[in-house]
N, C-alpha and C positions, 0 to 999 in steps of 0.2 A: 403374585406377579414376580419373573421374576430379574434378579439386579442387572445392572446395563454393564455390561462386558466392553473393556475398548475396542474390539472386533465388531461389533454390531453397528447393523447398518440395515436400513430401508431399500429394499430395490424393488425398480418400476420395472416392470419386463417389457419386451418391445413389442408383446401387442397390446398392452393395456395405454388408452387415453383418460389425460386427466384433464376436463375443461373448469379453472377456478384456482384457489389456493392452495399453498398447500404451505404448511406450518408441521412444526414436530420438532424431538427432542432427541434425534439421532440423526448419523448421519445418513446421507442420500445418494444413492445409485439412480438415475437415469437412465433405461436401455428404451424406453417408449417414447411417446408425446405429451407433453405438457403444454396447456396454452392458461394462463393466467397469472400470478405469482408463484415464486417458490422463496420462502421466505425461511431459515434455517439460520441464520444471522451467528450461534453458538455451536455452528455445528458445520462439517464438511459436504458440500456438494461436488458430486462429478456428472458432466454427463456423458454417459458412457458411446463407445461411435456410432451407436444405431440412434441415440438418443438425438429429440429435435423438439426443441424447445421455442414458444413462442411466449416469455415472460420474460421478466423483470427478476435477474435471481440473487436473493442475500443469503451470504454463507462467510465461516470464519474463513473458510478458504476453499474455494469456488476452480476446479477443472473444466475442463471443455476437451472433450475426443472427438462430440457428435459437433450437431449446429445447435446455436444461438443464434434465435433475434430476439433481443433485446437490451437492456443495460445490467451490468454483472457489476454487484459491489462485496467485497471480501473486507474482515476487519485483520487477516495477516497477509493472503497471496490469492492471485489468479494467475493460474497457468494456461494457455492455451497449446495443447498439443499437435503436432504435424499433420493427423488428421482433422483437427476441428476447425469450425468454421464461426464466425461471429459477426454478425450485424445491431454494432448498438454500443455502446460506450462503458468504458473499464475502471473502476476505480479502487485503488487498493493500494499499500506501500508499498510493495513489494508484485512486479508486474511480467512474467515468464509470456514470451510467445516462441514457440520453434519455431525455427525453416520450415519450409512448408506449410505452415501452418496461413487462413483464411480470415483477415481481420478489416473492419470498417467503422470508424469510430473514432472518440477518442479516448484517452487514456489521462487518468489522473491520479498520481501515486502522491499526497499531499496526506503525509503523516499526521492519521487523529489523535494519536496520542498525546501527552504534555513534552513539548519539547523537553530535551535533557540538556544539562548547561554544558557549553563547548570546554575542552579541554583541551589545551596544545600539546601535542606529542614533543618530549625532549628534543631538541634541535628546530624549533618550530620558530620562524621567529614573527613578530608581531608587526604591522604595519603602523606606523610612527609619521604624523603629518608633518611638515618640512618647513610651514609656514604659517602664517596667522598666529592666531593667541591658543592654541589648542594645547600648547605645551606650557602655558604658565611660565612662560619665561627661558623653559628648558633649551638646549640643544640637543639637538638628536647625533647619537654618536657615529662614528662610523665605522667600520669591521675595523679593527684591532684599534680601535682608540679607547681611551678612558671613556666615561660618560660624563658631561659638563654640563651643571647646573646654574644657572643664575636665576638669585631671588631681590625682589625687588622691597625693601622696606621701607615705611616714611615714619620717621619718626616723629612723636608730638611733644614739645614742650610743655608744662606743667606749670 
């Protein structure tokens, strides 16, 4: 058998129909009919513009030239192109439609990953509450002033 080359790839030609799943360990060209899952989750799906698809399709990252109906979930991106068409809901973080482009649905780009912790960019400044107890006493300063703290201590006798 032999090694998987990053150029390889699956194609469905446009007279071939596939009725049921379809799973596999490369990526996937669409130029035909597919009507059941297409499930590639690790792997690039496109369906190319003759392609017309009536499933459910999982891909690391999922194109559209032809039509879709169904719902498209990608684990980096979904593109819809100027010629594609789609009926069915999108979810992925990263979510591409052109001008032109045929879309009904909705759309959920709701990052799987682990959140990463925020970082302020230099010059960033931070939201500072004005009132209540949130500051421990503090005051919040104002552009070009010091910063002024007040601490409250109770002392105990012995």
């Amino acid at each position: 058998m032999a090694a998987e080359r990053p150029g390889d790839r699956a194609i469905i030609g446009p007279s071939i129909t596939i009725k049921g799943d379809v799973t596999g360990e490369e990526d996937l060209v669409i130029q035909g009919r597919v009507e059941g899952k297409v499930d590639l989750t690790q792997h690039n799906v496109t369906v190319g513009t003759n392609g017309r698809v009536k499933a459910n399709v999982f891909g690391r990252s999922v194109t559209v030239e032809g039509e879709v109906e169904g719902d498209l979930h990608a684990e980096e991106h979904i593109a819809i192109r100027k010629s594609g068409k789609v009926h069915g809901n999108v979810s992925a973080p990263r979510v591409t439609i052109e001008d032109g482009a045929m879309f009904k649905g909705s759309i959920d780009m709701d990052r799987k990953a682990t959140p990463r912790p925020s970082i302020n960019p230099p010059g960033a400044s931070l939201a500072v509450p004005t009132s209540g107890t949130g500051l421990g006493g503090a005051t919040p300063a104002r552009s070009g002033e010091p910063k002024q703290t007040e601490q409250k201590h109770s002392e105990r006798s012995g």
